[in-house]
C-alpha positions in Angstrom: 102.3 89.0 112.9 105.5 88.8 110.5 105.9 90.8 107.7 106.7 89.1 104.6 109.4 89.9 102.3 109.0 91.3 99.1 112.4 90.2 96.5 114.0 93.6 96.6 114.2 94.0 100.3 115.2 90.4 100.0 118.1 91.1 97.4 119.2 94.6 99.0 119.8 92.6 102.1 122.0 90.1 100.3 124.0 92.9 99.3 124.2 94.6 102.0 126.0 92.1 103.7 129.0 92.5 100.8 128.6 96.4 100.3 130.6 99.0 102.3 128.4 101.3 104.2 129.6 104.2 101.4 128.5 101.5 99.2 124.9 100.9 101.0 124.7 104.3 100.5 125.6 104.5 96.5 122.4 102.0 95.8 119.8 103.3 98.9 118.2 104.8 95.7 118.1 102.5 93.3 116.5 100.4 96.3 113.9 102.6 96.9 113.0 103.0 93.3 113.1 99.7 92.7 110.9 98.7 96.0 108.5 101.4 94.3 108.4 99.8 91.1 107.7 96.4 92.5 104.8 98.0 94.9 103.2 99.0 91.7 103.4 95.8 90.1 102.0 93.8 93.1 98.9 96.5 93.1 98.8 95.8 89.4 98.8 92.3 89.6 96.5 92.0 92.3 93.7 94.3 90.2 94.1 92.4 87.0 93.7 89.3 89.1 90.5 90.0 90.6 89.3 91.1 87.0 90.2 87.5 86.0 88.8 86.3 89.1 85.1 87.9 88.1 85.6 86.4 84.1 86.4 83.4 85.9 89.7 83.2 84.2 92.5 84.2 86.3 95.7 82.8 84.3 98.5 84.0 86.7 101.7 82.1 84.6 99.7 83.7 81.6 99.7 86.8 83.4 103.4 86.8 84.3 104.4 85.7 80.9 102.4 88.7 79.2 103.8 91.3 81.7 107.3 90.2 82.5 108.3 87.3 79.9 110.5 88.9 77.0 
């Protein structure tokens, strides 16, 4: 089985590619915060989505727009 990627991991291996390791080291917790924000979202999303799903309605660039689009 892979394991997918979510964006942050994807992103904070990007960078770590073009951070020092003291660097790495700076951001380790603005990674983690950030992975925990985005785990939050997906459980989010995923709950108003099966909401929808039972109205029959499920809207996910709607969705998106309403939650992230400022």
């Amino acid at each position: 089985m892979t394991t997918k990627q979510t964006a942050v991991e994807w992103l904070q291996e990007c960078l770590s590619i073009h951070l020092s390791h003291q660097q790495q080291m700076q951001f380790e917790g603005l990674f983690q915060q950030a992975k925990a924000m985005e785990k939050e979202q997906m459980k989010d999303a995923y709950v108003t989505g099966q909401y929808d799903l039972a109205d029959k309605k499920f809207r996910p660039q709607e969705y998106y727009n309403e939650t992230y689009a400022k």
